[in-house]
C-alpha positions as a Markdown table, in Angstrom:
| # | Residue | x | y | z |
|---|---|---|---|---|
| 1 | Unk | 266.5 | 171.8 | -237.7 |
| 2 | Unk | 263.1 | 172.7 | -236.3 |
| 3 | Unk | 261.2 | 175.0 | -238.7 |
| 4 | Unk | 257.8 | 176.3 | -239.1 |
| 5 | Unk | 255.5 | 174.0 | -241.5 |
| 6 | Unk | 253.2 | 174.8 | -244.6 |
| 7 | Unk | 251.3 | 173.3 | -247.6 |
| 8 | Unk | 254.5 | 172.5 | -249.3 |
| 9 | Unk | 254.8 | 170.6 | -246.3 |
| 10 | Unk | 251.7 | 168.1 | -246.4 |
| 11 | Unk | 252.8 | 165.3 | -248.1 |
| 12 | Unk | 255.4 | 164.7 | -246.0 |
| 13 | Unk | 253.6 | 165.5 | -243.1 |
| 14 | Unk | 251.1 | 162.6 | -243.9 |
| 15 | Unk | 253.3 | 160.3 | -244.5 |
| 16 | Unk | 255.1 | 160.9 | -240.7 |
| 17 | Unk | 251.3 | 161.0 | -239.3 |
| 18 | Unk | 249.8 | 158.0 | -241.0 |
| 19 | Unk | 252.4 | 156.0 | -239.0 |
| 20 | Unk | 250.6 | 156.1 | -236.4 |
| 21 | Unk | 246.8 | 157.3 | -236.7 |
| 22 | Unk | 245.3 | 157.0 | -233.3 |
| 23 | Unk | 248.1 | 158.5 | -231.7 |
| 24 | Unk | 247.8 | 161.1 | -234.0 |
| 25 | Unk | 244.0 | 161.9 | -234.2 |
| 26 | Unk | 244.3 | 165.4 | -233.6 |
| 27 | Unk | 246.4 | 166.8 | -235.6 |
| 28 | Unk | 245.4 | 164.9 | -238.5 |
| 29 | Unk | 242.3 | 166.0 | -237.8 |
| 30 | Unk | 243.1 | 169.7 | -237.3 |
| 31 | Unk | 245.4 | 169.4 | -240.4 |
| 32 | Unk | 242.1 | 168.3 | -242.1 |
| 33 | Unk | 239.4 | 171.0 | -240.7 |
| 34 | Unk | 242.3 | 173.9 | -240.8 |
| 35 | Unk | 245.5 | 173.5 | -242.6 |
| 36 | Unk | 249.1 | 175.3 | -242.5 |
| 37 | Unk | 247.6 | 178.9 | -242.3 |
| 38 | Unk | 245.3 | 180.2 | -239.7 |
| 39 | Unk | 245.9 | 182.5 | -236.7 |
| 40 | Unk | 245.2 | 180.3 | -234.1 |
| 41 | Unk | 246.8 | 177.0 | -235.3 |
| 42 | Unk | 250.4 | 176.5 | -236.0 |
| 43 | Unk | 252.5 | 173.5 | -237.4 |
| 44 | Unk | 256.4 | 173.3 | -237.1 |
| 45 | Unk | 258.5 | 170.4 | -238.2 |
| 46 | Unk | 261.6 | 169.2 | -236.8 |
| 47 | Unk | 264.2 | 167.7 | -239.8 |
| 48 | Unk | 266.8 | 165.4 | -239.6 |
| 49 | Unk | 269.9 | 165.7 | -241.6 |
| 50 | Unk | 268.7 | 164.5 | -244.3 |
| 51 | Unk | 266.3 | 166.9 | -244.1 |
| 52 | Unk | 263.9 | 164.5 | -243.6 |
| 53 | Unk | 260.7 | 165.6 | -241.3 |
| 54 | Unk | 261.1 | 163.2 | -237.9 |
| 55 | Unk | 258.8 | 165.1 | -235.4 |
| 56 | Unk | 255.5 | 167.7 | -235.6 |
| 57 | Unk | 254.5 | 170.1 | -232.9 |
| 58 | Unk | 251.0 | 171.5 | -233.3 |
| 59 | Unk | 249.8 | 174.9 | -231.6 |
| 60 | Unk | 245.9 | 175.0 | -231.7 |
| 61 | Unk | 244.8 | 178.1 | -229.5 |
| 62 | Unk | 247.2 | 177.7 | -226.6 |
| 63 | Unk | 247.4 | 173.8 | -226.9 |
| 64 | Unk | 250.2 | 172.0 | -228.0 |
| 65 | Unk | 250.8 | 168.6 | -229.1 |
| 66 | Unk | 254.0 | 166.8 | -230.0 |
| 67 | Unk | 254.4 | 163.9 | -232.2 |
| 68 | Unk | 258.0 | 161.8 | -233.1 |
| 69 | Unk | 258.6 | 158.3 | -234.9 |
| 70 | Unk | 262.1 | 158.2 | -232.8 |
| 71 | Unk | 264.9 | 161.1 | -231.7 |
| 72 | Unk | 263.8 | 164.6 | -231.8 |
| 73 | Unk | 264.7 | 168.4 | -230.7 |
| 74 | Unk | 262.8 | 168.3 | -227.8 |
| 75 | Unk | 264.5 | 171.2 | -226.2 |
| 76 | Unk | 263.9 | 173.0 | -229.7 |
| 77 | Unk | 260.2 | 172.1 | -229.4 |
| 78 | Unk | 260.2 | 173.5 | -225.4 |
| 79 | Unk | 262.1 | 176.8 | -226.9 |
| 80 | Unk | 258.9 | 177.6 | -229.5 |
| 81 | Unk | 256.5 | 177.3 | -226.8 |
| 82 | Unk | 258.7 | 179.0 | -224.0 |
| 83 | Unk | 258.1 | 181.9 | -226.5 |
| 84 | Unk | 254.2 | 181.8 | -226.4 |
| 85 | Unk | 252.7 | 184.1 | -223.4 |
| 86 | Unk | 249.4 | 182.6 | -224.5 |
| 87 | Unk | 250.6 | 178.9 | -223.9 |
| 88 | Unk | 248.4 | 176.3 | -221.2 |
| 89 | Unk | 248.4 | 173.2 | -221.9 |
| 90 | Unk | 251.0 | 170.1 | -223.4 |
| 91 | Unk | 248.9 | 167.3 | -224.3 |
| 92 | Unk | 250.5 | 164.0 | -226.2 |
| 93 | Unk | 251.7 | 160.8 | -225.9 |
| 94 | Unk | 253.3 | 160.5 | -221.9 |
| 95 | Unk | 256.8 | 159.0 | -223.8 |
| 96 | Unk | 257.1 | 162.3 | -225.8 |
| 97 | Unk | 255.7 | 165.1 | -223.7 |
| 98 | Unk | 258.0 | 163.7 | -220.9 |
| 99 | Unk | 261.1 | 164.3 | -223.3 |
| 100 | Unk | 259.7 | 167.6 | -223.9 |
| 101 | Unk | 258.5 | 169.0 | -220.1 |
| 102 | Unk | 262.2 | 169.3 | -218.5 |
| 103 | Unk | 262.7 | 171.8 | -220.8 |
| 104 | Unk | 259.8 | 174.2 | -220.1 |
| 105 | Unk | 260.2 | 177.4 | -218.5 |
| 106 | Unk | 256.0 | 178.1 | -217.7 |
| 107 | Unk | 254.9 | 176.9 | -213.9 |
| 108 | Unk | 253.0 | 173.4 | -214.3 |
| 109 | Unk | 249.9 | 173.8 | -212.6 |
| 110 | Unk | 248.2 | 170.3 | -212.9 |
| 111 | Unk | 249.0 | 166.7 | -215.2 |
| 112 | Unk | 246.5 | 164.0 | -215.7 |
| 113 | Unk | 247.5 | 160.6 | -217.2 |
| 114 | Unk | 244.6 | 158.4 | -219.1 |
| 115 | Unk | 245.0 | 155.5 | -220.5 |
| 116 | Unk | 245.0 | 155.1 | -224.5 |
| 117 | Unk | 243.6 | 152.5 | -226.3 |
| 118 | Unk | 243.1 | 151.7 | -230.1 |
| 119 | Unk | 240.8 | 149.2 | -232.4 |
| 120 | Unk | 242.8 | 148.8 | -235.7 |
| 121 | Unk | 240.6 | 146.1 | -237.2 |
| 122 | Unk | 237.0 | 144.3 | -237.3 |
| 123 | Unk | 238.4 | 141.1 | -237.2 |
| 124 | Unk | 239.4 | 142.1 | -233.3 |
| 125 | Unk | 236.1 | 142.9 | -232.3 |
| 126 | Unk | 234.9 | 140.6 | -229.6 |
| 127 | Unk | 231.5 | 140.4 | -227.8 |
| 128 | Unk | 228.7 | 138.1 | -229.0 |
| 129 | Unk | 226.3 | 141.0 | -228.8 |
| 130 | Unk | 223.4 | 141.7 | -231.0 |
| 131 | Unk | 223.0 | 145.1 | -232.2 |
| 132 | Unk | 219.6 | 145.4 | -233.9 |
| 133 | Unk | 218.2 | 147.8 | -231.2 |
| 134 | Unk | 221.3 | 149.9 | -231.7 |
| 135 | Unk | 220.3 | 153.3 | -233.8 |
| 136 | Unk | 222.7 | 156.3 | -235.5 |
| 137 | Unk | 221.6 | 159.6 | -234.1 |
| 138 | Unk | 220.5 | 162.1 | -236.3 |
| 139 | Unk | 220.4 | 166.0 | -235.1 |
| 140 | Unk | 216.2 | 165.6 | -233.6 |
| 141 | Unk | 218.0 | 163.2 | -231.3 |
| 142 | Unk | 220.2 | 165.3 | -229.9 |
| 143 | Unk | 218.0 | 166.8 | -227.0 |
| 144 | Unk | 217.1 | 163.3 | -225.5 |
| 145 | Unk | 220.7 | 162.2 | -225.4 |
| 146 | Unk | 221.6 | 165.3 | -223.5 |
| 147 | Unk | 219.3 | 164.3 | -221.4 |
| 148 | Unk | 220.7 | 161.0 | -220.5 |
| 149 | Unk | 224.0 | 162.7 | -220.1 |
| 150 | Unk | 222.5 | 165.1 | -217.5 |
| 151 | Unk | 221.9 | 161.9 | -215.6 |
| 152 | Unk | 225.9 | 160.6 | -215.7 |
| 153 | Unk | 227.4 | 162.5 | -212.3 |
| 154 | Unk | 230.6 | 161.7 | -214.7 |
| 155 | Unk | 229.9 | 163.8 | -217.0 |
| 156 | Unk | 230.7 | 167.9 | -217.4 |
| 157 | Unk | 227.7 | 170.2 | -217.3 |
| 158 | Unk | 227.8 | 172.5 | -220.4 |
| 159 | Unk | 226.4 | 174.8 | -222.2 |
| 160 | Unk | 227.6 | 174.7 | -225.6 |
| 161 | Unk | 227.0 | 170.9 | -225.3 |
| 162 | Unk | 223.6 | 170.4 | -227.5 |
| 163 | Unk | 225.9 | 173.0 | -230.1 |
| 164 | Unk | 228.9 | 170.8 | -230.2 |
| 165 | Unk | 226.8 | 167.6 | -231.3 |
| 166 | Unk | 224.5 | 169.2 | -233.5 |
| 167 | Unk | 227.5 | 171.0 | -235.1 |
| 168 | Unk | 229.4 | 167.4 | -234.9 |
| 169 | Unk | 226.7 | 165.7 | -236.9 |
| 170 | Unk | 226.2 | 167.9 | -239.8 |
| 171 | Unk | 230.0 | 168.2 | -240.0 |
| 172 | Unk | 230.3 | 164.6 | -239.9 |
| 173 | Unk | 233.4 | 164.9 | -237.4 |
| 174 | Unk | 230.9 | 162.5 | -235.0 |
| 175 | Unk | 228.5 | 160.7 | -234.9 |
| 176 | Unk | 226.4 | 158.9 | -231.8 |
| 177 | Unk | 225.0 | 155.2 | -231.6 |
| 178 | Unk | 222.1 | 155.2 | -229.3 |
| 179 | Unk | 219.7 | 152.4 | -227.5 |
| 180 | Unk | 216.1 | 153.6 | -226.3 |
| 181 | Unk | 213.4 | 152.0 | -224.3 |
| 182 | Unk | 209.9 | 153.9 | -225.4 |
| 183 | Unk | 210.7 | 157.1 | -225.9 |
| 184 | Unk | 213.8 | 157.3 | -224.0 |
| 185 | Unk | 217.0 | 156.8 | -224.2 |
| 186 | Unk | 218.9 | 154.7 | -222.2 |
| 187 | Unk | 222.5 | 154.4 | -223.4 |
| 188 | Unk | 224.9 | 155.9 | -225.8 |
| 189 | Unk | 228.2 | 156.3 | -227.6 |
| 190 | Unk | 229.9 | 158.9 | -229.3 |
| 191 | Unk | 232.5 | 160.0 | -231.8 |
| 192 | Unk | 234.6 | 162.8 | -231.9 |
| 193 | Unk | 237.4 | 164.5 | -233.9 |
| 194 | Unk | 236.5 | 161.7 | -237.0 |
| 195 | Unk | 239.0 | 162.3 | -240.0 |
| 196 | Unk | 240.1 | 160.3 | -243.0 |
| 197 | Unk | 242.1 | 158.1 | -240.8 |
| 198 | Unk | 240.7 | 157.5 | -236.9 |
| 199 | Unk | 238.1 | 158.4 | -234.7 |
| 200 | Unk | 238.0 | 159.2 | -231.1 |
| 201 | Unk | 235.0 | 157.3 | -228.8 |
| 202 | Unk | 233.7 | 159.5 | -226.2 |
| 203 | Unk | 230.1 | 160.1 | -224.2 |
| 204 | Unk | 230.0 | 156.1 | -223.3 |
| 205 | Unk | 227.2 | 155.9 | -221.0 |
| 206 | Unk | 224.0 | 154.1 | -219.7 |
| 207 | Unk | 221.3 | 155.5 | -217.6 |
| 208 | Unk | 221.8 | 154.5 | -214.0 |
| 209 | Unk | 218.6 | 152.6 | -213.9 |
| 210 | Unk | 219.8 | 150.4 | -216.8 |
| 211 | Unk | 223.3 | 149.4 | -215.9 |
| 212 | Unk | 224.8 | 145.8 | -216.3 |
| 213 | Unk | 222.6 | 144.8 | -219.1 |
| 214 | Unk | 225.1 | 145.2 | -221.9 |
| 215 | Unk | 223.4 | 148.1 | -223.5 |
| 216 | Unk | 226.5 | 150.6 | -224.0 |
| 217 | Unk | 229.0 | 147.5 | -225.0 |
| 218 | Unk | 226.1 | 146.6 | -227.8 |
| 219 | Unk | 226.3 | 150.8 | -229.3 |
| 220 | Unk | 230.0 | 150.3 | -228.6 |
| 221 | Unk | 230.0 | 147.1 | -230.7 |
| 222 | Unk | 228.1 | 148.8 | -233.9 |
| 223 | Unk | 229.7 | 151.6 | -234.0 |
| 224 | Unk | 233.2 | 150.1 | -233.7 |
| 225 | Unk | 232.0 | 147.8 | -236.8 |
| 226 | Unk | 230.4 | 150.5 | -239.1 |
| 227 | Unk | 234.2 | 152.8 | -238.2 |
| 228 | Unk | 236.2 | 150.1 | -238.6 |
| 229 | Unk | 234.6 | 149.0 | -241.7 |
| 230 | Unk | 235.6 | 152.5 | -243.4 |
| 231 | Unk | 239.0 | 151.8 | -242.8 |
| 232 | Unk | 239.2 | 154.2 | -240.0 |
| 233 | Unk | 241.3 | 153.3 | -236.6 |
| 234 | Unk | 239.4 | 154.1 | -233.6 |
| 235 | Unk | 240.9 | 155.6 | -230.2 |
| 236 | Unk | 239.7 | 156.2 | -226.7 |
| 237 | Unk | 240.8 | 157.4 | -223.4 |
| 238 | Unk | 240.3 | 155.7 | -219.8 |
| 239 | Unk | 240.8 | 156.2 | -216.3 |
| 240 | Unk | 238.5 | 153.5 | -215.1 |
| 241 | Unk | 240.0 | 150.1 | -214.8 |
| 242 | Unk | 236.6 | 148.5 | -214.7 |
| 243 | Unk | 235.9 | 150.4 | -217.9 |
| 244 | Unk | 239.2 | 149.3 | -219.5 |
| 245 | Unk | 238.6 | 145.7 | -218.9 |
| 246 | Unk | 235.3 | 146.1 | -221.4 |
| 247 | Unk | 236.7 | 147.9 | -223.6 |
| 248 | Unk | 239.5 | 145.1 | -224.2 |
| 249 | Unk | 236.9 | 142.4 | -224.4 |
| 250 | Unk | 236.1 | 144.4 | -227.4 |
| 251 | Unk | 239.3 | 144.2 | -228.8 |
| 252 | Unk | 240.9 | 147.4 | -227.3 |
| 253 | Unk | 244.4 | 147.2 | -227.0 |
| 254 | Unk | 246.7 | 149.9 | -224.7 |
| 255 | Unk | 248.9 | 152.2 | -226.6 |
| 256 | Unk | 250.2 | 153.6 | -224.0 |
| 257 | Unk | 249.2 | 156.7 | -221.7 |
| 258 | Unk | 247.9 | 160.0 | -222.6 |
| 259 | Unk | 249.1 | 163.1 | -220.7 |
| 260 | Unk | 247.7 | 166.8 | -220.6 |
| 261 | Unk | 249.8 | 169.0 | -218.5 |
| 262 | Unk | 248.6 | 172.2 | -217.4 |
| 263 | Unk | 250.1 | 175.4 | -217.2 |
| 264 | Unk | 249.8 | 178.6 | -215.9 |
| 265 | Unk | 249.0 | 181.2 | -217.4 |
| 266 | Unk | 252.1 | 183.7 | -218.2 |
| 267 | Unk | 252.1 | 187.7 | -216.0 |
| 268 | Unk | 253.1 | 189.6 | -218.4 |
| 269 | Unk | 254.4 | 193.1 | -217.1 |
| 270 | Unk | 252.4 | 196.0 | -218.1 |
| 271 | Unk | 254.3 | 199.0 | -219.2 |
């Protein structure tokens, strides 16, 4: 029985969640920031017959994203999004969203897979590095480590960019280790989406000038430590084998791959 979700809901909603925390970083963390009740974010629950919850689809906006410990209505979970016109994107776990794709009516535009890794534990962290030079940005900071990621052609030009970290920080949903040389700095990493139970680690970076001198591996180092060491299971996404291979050194360990399948957008017929 698939069934929309609500406060009532939360405890058993947790418990499903908190099997699995990286996998489920976003909707803990939009649980967390949002709740059961808000106009542009919408839980429902698919029970067993025991009435026990054993899957939870999340709308936030016109994103969806699907988590199950084992069998689940994945043609009930394709019927509530066949029903939203405003509906783009299926993101999630490849091994459920593919259970859940055949039976979407919408046109796919686009899918592209990443790899997903977790750190559970500091005990894993490899690397002999030393991380005295490494330093925890605070909001002043935020202008020069735009400017470094002006400098990485990977990275997406935005606007709302200097907003979303400054925002970030005093919301402490992320935070961003930094190395500088004088005045500038020279490489970076970042966390995102932070709630009581992971973290994801984006904006991994070193100025093109620096490169191969360990610097982003030594901010990746401290802030796995500090992260881990409040209990909080951290997550990434790569595409980038050579990256991969580094971030396994550190003790990074593949989950598995991440999808996000794009849609378009639904004509609807003006009367």
């Amino acid at each position: 029985m698939i069934r929309k979700l609500t406060i009532q809901d939360d405890t058993a909603c947790q418990r499903l969640l908190a099997e699995k925390p990286a996998e489920n970083l976003f909707i803990i963390g939009d649980i967390e920031n949002f709740g059961y009740d808000q106009d542009f974010q919408t839980l429902w629950g698919d029970f067993d017959e025991q009435q026990e919850l054993c899957a939870i689809l999340l709308k936030y906006h016109n994103n969806y994203i699907a988590y199950a410990s084992g069998n689940f209505n994945a043609e009930g979970f394709a019927n509530v999004i066949n029903r939203d016109f405003d509906f783009m994107q299926l993101s999630g776990i490849q091994s459920i969203t593919e259970q859940i794709l055949p039976y979407i009516n919408h046109q796919l535009k686009k899918t592209r897979s990443l790899y997903y890794a977790k750190c559970d534990s500091k005990n894993k962290l490899g690397l002999n590095l030393e991380t005295s030079l490494v330093k925890l940005a605070s909001v002043k900071d935020v202008p020069r480590i735009i400017e470094l990621h002006d400098k990485i052609p990977e990275f997406e030009q935005d606007a709302s960019r200097e907003s979303s970290m400054i925002k970030g920080i005093e919301g402490k949903s992320a935070r961003i280790y930094y190395v500088q040389q004088g005045e500038q700095i020279i490489s970076s990493a970042s966390t995102t989406a932070e709630n009581s139970m992971s973290a994801m680690i984006v904006g991994v970076c070193t100025h093109p000038d620096h490169k191969r001198k360990g610097y982003a591996s030594t901010c990746m180092k401290q802030l796995c430590k500090d992260l881990l060491e409040e209990e909080k299971m951290l997550c990434l996404f790569y595409d980038n084998p050579e990256a991969g291979s580094i971030y396994k050194r550190l003790g990074f360990e593949d989950i598995g791959m991440w999808t996000m399948n794009i849609f378009d957008p639904v004509k609807q017929s003006v009367s």
